[in-house]
N, C-alpha and C positions, 0 to 999 in steps of 0.2 A: 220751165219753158219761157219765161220772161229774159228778157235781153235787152242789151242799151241799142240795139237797129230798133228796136219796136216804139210806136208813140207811146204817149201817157194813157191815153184811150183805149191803145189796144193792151196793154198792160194791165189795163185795169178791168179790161172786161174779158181775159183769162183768168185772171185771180177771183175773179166772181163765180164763171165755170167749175174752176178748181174747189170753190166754198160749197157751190150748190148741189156738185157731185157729193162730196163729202159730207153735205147734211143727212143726203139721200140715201147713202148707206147708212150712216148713224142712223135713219129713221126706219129705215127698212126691218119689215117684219123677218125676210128670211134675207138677210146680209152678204149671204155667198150669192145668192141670184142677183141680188142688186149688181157685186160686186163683178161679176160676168159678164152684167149684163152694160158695166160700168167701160169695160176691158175690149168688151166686143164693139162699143160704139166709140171709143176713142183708134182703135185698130182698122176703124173701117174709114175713120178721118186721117189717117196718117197714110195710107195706102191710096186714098184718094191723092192723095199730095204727093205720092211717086215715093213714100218713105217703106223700106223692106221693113217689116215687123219679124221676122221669122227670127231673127239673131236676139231681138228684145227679148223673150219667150223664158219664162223660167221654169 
């Protein structure tokens, strides 16, 4: 999701996002809820922002 339109700042505090999520599974006791749960709140920020998810969908 990083891109040369975006500041240093906001680059830098997606890649943080991106870290913390990824701890959060790694740490998570049951991994697929995390990971759901990971899927369901990134889907619900991308839709806020007018982005279709339904074609993303595997």
């Amino acid at each position: 999701m990083v891109n040369e339109n975006m500041t240093e700042k906001e680059q830098i505090a997606i890649l943080i996002d991106q870290y913390t999520d990824l701890q959060r599974i790694k740490a998570a006791a049951d991994k697929d809820k995390e990971i759901a749960y990971q899927i369901k709140a990134t889907k619900a920020k991308l839709e806020a922002m007018g982005i279709v998810t339904e074609d993303l969908d595997i």
